[in-house]
N, C-alpha and C positions, 0 to 999 in steps of 0.2 A: 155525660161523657165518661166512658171507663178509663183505669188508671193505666189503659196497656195502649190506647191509641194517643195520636202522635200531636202535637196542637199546630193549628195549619191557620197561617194568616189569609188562606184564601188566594192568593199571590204567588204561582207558582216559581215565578223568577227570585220575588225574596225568599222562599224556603230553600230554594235550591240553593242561594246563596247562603243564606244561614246553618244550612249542612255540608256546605263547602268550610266553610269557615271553622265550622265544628271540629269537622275530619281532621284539619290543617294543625290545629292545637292542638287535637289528641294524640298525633303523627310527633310532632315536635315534643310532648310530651315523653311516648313511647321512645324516641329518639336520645335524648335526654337520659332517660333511666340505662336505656340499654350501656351509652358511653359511661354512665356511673358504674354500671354493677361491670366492667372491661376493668374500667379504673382499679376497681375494688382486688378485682381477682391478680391483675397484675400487681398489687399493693400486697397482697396474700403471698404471692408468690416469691415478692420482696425481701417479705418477714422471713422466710424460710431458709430463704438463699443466703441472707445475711447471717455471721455468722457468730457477730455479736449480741445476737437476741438469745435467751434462754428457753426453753420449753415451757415456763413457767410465763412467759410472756406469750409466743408465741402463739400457743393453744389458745386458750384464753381471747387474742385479738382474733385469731383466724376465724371465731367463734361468732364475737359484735360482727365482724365483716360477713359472715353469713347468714345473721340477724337481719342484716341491713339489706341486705341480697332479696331477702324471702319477702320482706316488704314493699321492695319496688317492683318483685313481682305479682305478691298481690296485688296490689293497689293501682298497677300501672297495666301489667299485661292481664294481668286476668279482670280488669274493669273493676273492681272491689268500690273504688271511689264512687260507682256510678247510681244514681237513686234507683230503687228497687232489688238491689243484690242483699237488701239486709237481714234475708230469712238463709242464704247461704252463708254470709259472714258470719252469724249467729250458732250456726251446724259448724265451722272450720273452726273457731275462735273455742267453742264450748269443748270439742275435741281435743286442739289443742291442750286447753286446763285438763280433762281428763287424763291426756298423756304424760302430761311435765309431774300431776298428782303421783301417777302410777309410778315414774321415773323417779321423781321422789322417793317414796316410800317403799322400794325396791332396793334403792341405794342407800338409804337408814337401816334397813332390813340387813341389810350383807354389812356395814359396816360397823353397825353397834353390837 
């Protein structure tokens, strides 16, 4: 059996329900992140408007909070979790590092 076809108990009404059931989690899942990263931005929006926070705070949080953002949509909407995406995760992730390197050493470059 190759790694790209589907495993089938033979039982059309159990698969069907075992891919009912799949859907229903992943849904609730996607669900879930969606009402976090709402949360999130209204929390962003929060920080801004308040006007006892400093810049020095502010920037900085708005920042984790869009840490946190990029991660439930990798991981949630764009499927990252799911087995087999770990030759894309690998290409985004390694980019990633190249860019934060570059951004690095761009901003040592101008500041020293």
């Amino acid at each position: 059996m190759t790694s790209n076809q589907q495993l089938s108990s033979g039982n059309p009404s159990v698969d069907i329900e075992y891919r009912r059931k799949k859907n229903a989690e992943e849904m609730r899942y996607q669900v879930v992140s969606f009402s976090l990263m709402i949360f999130l931005t209204l929390v962003a929006f929060a920080a801004v408007a308040m006007k006892g926070f400093t810049a020095w705070f502010t920037v900085p949080f708005i920042m984790l909070l869009a840490v946190v953002q990029v991660i439930f949509q990798l991981y949630y909407f764009m499927h990252m979790s799911h087995k087999g995406h770990e030759a894309p995760s690998l290409f985004l992730f390694s980019g990633l590092f190249v860019g934060l390197v570059t951004v690095l050493a761009f901003s040592t470059i101008i500041w020293w």
